[in-house]
Short mmCIF file of the C-alpha atoms (twelve columns), coordinates in Angstrom:
data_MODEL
# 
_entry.id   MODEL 
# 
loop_
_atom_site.group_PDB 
_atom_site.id 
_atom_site.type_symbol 
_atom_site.label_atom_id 
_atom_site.label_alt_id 
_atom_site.label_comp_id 
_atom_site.label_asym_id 
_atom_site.label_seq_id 
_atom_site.Cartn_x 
_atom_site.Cartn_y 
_atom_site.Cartn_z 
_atom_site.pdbx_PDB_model_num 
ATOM 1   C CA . UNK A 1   0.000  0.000   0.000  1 
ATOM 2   C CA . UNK A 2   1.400  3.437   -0.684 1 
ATOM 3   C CA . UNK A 3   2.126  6.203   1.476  1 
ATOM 4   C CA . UNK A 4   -0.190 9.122   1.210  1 
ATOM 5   C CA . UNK A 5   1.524  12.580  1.432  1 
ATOM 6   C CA . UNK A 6   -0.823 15.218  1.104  1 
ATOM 7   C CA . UNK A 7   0.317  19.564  1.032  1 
ATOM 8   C CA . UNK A 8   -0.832 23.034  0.067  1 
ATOM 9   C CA . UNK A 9   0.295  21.491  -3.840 1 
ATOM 10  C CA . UNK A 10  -1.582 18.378  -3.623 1 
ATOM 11  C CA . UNK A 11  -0.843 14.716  -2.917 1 
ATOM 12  C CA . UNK A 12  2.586  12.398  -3.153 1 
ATOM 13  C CA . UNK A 13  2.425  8.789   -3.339 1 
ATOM 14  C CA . UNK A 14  5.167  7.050   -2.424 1 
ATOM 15  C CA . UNK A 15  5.298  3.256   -3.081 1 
ATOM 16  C CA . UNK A 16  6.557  0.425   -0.644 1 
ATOM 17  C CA . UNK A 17  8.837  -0.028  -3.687 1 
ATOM 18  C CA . UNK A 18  10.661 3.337   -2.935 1 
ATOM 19  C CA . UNK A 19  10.537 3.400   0.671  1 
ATOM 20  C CA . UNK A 20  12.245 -0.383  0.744  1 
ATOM 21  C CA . UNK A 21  15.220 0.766   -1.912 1 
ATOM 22  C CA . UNK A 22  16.326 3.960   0.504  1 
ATOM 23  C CA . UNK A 23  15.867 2.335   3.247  1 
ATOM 24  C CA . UNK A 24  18.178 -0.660  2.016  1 
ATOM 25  C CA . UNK A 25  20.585 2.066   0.507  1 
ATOM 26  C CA . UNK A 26  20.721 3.787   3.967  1 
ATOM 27  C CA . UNK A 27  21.757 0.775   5.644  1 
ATOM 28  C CA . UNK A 28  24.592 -0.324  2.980  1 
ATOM 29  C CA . UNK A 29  26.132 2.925   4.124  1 
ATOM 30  C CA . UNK A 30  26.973 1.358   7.807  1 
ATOM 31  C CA . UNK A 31  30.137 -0.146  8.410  1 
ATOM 32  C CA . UNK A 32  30.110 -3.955  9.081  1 
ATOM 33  C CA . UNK A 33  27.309 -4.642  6.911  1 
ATOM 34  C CA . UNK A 34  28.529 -6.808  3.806  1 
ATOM 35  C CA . UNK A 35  24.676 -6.592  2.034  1 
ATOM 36  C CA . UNK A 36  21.448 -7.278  1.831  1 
ATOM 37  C CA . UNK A 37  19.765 -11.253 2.021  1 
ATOM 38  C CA . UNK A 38  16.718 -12.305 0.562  1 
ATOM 39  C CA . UNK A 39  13.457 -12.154 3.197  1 
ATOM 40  C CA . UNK A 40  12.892 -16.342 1.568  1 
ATOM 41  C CA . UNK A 41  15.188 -17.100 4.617  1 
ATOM 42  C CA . UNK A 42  17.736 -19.850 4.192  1 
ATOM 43  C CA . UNK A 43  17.751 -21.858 0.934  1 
ATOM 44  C CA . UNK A 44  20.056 -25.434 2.059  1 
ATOM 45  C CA . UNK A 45  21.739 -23.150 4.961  1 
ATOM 46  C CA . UNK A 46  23.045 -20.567 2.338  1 
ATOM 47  C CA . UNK A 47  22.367 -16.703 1.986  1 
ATOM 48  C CA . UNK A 48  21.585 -15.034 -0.543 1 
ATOM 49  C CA . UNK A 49  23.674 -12.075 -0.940 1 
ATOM 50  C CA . UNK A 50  21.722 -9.322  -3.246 1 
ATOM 51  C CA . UNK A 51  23.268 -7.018  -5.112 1 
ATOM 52  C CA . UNK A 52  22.185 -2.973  -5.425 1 
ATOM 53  C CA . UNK A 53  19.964 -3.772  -7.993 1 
ATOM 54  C CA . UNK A 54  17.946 -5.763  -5.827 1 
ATOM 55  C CA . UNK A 55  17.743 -3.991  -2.724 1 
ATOM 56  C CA . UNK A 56  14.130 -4.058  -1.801 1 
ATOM 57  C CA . UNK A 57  14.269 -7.808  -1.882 1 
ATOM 58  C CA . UNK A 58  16.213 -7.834  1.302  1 
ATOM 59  C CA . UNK A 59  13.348 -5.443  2.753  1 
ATOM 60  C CA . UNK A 60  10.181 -5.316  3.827  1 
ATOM 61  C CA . UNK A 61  7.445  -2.371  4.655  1 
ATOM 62  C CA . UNK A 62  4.546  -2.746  6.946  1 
ATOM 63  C CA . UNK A 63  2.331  0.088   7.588  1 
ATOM 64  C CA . UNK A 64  -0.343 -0.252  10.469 1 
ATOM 65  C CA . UNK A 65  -2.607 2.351   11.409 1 
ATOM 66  C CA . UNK A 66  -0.008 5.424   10.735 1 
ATOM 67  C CA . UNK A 67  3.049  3.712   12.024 1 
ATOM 68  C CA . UNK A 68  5.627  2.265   9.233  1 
ATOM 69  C CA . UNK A 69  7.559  -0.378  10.550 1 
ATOM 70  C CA . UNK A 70  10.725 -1.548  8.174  1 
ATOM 71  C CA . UNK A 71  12.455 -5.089  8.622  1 
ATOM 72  C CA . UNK A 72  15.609 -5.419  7.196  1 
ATOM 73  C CA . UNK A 73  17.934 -8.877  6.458  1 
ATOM 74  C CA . UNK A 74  20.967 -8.506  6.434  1 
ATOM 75  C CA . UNK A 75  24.146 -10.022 5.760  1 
ATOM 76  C CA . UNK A 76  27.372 -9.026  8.472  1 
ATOM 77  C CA . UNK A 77  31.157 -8.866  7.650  1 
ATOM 78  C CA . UNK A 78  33.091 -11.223 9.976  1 
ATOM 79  C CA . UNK A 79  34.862 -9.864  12.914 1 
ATOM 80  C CA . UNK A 80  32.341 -7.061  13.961 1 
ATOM 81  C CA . UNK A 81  30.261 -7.204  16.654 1 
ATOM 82  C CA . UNK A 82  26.571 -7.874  15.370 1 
ATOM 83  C CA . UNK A 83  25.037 -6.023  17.879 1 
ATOM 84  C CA . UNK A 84  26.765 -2.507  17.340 1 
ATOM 85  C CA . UNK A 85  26.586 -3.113  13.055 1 
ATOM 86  C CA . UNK A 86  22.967 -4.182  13.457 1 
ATOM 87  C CA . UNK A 87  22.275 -0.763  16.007 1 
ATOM 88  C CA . UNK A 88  24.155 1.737   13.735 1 
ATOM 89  C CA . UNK A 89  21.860 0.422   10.773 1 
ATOM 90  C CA . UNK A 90  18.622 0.928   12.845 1 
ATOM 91  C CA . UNK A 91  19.343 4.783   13.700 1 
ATOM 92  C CA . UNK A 92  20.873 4.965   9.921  1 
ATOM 93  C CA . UNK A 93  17.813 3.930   8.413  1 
ATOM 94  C CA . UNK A 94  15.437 5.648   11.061 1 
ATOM 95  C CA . UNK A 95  17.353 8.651   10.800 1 
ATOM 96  C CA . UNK A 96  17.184 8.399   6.794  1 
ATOM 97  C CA . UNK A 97  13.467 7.933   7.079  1 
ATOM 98  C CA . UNK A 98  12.674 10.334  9.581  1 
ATOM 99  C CA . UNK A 99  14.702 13.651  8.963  1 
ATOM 100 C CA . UNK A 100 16.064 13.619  5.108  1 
ATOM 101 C CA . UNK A 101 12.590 11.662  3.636  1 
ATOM 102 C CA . UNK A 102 9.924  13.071  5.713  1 
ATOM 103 C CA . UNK A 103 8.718  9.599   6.681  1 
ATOM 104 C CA . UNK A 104 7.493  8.750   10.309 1 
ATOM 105 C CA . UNK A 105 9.244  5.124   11.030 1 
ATOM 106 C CA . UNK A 106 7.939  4.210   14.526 1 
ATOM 107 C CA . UNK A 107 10.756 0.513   14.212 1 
ATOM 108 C CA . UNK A 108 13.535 -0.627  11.871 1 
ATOM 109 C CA . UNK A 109 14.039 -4.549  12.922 1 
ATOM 110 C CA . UNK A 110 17.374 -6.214  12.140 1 
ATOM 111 C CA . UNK A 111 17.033 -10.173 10.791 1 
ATOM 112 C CA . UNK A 112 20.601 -11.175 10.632 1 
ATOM 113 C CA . UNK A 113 20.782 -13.888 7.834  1 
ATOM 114 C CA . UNK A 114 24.370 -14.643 7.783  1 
ATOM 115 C CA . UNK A 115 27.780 -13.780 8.239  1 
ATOM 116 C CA . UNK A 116 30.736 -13.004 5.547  1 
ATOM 117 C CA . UNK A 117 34.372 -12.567 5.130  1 
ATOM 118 C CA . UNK A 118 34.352 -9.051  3.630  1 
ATOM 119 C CA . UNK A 119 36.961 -8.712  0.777  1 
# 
C-alpha cells in the first residue's frame, strides 16, 4: 500500500517499492554490513547475498494504522560485533526515514541472515 503525502500542492504517493530501496541504501552505508539477504530465509543453509539492484528484496514495509515499521535482512562482515553493526543500521535507516525523507518510522528490525568474510 502506498504512502499518502498530502500539502498546500496536492498529494505524493510514495510506493513500498521506494521506501524499501532507501531504506536498504541507507543501511549499505553502515560499516560492518557486507549486504542485503533475501526475506525467503535460508535456501540449504546458504544466503543469498543481493546485489544494489535488488535492494528491496532484502526489505520489507509494513504500515499499520499510521506507524511504518521496516524489517531489514541482512548479511554481516566477519569480525564485527553484530550487535553494534545491526544498532548503527537501525538509527541509519530511522534517521534516513525520519529527517532527510519526511517519513514517520515508529521501528527498523534487524534479521541477521548470515555472516561473511568481507573482501
Amino acid at each position: 500500500m502506498p504512502i499518502q503525502q498530502a500539502n498546500e500542492f496536492g498529494k505524493v504517493n510514495v510506493s513500498d517499492e521506494v521506501i524499501a530501496i532507501l531504506a536498504g541504501s541507507a543501511a549499505l552505508e553502515c560499516y560492518g554490513l557486507v549486504g542485503m539477504a533475501s526475506r525467503k530465509q535460508l535456501k540449504d543453509g546458504i544466503t543469498e547475498l543481493l546485489g544494489r539492484e535488488n535492494l528491496s528484496r532484502g526489505v520489507e514495509i509494513r504500515q499499520e494504522a499510521d506507524a511504518l515499521h521496516i524489517d531489514l535482512y541482512i548479511i554481516v562482515s566477519y569480525g564485527t560485533k553484530i550487535s553494534e553493526v545491526a544498532h548503527n543500521v537501525q538509527n541509519r535507516v530511522k534517521y534516513m526515514m525520519n529527517d532527510v525523507v519526511g517519513l514517520q518510522v515508529e521501528t527498523v528490525n534487524i534479521f541477521v541472515q548470515g555472516v561473511r568474510v568481507s573482501r
